[in-house]
C-alpha positions as semicolon CSV with decimal commas, in nm:
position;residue;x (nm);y (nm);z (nm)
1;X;1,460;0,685;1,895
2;X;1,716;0,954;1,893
3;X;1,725;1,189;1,624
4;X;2,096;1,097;1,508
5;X;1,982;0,716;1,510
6;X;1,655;0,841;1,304
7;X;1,875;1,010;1,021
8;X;2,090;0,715;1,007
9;X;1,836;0,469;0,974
10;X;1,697;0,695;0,679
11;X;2,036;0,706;0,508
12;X;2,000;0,308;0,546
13;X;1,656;0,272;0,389
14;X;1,733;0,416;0,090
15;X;2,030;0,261;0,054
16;X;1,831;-0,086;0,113
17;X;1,621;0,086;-0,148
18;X;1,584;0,243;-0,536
19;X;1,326;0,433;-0,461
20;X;1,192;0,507;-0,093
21;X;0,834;0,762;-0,032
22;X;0,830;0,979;0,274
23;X;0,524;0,740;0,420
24;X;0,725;0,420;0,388
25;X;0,981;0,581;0,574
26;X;0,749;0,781;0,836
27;X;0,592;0,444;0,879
28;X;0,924;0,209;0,909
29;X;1,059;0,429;1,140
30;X;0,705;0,572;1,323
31;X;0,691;0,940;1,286
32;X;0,498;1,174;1,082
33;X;0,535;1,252;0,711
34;X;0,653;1,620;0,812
35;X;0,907;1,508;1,038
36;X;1,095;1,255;0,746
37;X;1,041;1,619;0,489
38;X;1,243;1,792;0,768
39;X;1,482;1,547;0,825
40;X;1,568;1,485;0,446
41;X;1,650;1,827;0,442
42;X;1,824;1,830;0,689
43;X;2,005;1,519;0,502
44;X;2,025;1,711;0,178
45;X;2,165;2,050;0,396
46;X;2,442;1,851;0,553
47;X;2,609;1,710;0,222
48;X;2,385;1,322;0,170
49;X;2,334;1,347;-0,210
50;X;1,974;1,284;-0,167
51;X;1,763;1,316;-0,483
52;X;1,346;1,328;-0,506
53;X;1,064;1,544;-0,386
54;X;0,729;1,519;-0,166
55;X;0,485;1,295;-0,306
56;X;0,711;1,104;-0,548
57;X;0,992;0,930;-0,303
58;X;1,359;0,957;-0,259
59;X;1,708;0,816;-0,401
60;X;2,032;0,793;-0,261
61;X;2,298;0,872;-0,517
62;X;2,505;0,551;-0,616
63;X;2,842;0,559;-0,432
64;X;2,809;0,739;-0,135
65;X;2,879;0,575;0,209
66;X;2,857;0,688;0,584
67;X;3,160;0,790;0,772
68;X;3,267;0,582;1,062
69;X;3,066;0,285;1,108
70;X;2,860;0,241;1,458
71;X;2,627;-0,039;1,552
72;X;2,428;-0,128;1,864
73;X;2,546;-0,395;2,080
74;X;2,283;-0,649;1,897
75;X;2,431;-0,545;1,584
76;X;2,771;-0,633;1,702
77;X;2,681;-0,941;1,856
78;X;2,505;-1,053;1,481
79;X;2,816;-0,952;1,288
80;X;3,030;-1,116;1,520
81;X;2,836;-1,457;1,526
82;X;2,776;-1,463;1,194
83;X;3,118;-1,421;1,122
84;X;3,249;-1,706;1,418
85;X;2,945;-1,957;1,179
86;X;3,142;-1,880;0,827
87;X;3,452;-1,929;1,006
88;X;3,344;-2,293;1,156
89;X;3,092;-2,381;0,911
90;X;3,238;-2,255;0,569
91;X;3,544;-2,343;0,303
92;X;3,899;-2,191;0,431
93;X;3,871;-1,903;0,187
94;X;3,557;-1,764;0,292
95;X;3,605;-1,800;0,694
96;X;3,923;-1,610;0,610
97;X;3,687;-1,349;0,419
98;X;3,518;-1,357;0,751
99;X;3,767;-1,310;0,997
100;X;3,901;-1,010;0,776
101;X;3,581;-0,846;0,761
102;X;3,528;-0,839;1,117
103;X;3,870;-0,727;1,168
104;X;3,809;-0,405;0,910
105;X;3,527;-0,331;1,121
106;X;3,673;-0,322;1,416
107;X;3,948;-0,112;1,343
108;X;3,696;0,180;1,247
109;X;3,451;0,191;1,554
110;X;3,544;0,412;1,820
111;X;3,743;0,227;2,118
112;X;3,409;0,124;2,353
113;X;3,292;-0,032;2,038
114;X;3,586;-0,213;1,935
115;X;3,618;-0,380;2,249
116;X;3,259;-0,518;2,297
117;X;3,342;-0,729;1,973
118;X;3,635;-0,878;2,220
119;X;3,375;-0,934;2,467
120;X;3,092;-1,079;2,230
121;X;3,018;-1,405;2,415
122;X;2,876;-1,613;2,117
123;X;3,046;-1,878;1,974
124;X;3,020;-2,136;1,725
125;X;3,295;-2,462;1,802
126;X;3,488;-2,584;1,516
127;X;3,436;-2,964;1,674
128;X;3,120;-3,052;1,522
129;X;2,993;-3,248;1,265
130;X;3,050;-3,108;0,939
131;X;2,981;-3,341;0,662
132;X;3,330;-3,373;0,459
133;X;3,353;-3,233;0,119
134;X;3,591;-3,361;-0,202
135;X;3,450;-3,056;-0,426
136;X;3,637;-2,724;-0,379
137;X;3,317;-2,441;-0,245
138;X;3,549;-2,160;-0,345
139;X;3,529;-2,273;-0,703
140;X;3,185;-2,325;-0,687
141;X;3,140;-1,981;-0,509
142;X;3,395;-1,827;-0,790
143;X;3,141;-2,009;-1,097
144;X;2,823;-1,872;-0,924
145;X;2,982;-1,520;-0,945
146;X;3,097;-1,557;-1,307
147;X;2,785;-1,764;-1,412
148;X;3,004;-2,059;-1,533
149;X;2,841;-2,415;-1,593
150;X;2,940;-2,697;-1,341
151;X;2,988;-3,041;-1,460
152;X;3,031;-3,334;-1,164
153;X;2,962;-3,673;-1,070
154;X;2,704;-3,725;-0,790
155;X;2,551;-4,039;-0,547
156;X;2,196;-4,017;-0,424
157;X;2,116;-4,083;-0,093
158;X;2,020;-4,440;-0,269
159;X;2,377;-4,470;-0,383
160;X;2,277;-4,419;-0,738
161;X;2,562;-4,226;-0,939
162;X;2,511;-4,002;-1,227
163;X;2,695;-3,737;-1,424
164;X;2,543;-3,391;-1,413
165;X;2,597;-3,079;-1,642
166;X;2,443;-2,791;-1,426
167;X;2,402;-2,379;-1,420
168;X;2,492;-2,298;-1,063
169;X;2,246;-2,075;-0,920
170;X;2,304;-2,027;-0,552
171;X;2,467;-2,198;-0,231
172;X;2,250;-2,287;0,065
173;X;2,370;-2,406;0,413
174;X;2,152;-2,662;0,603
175;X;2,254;-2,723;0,914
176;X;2,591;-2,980;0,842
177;X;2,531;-2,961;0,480
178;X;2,561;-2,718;0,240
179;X;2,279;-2,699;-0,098
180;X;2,420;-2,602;-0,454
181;X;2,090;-2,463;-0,637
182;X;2,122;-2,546;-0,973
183;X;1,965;-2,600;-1,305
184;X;1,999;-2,910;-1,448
185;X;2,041;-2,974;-1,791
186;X;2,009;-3,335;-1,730
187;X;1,664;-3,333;-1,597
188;X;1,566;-2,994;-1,766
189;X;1,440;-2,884;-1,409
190;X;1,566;-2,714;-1,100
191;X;1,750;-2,962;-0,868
192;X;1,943;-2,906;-0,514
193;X;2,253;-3,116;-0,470
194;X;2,452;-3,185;-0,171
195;X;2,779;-3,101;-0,193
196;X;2,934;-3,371;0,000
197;X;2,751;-3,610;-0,271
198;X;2,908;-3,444;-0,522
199;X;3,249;-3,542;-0,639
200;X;3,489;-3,465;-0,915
201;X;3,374;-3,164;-0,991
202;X;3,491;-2,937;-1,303
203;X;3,416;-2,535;-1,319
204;X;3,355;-2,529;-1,711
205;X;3,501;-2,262;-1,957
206;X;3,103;-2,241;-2,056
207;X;2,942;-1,941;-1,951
208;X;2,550;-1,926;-1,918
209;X;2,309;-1,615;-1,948
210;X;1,981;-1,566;-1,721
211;X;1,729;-1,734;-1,924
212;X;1,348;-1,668;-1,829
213;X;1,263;-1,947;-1,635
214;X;1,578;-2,104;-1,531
215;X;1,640;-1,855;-1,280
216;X;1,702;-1,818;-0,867
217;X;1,392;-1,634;-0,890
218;X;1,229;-1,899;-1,057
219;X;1,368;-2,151;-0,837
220;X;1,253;-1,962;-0,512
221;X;0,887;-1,891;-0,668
222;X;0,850;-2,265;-0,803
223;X;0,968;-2,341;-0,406
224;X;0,717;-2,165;-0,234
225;X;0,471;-2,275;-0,466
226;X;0,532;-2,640;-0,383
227;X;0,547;-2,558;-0,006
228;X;0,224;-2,400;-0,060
229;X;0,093;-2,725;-0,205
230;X;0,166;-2,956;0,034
231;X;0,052;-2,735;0,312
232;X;-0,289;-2,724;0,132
233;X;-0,271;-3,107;0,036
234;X;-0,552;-3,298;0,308
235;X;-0,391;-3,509;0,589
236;X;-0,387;-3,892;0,507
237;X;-0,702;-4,080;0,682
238;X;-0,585;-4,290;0,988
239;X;-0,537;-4,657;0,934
């Protein structure tokens, strides 16, 4: 690795990071200790508002950014793609959000750059089949920033209907079909509802506070332990 590519991937770590020691680093990026102590300086010498000492670990100052963006050509090709998915796959609002972004990026890498997002051949076709939504994923991406309460009508897969009350917690794609995470204050539990089963949906004035248990973090550890159990559950005996 280049030493330019080195101090750029440090300036990334502890951005990535609160709190980053001069082995993590030596070891993400495999050097010595004594060459990330030199380097930081270097850093530090050159204007990065680096904070931290040997032996205790290293912050980057909230608010500072790099100059002029550059990327490898893989990075390139995964900004473009992911962008070209959000603009097939996602509500008009956020595949606009997409297109714009890669369209701010490009206008700030140097010319060679610029034109190997032209050339990026990875695509994602808009004909495919995308199940159909009646609920509005903008609002529901709008209440999961302002922690507002959902309230909605939904259909099981069994065509049962109910009415459900629910703290938004995150959105998940799948393929065709995009997850809302949410808790439930129907069923008192976490629950994952399609959003093309969902219908009639109503962003509530109600805010809601993180509450100990009822959390994404709570949802994702409650997850894996449940994956975890049925990986550990014994096969079924043959007929």
């Amino acid at each position: 690795m280049r030493r330019a590519d080195r101090l750029f991937q440090i300036v990334q770590e502890l951005r990535r990071h609160k709190l980053v020691t001069a082995r993590r680093l030596a070891d993400t990026l495999e050097v010595s200790e004594r060459t990330i102590y030199r380097d930081i300086r270097d850093l530090v010498a050159s204007g990065v508002p680096i904070e931290g000492e040997a032996g205790v670990g290293y912050v980057l100052q909230r608010g500072f950014d790099l100059p002029p963006l550059m990327f490898t050509e893989e990075e390139i090709e995964a900004l473009v793609l992911g962008a070209r998915i959000i603009e097939s796959w996602a509500d008009p609002a956020l595949a606009k959000a997409a297109a714009d972004v890669v369209a701010k990026v490009q206008a700030v890498l140097p010319e060679s750059l610029r034109e190997q997002v032209d050339r990026t051949p990875l695509a994602a076709p808009a004909d495919h089949m995308a199940a159909p939504l009646s609920v509005d994923a903008a609002a529901i991406r709008a209440a999961l920033r302002n922690r507002r309460k959902l309230y909605f009508h939904y259909v099981t897969a069994e065509g049962r209907p109910s009415e459900r009350a629910v703290r938004p917690l995150a959105l998940a794609f799948y393929g065709p079909v995009w997850l809302l995470i949410a808790w439930c204050e129907l069923r008192d539990d976490f629950r994952a509802f399609r959003l093309d089963r969902m219908h009639e949906m109503t962003v509530l004035e109600e805010r809601f506070a993180e509450e100990r248990g009822k959390t994404l973090h709570d949802f994702v550890v409650a997850d894996r332990a449940r994956q975890r159990d049925r990986r550990a559950a014994p096969a079924p005996l043959p007929a």
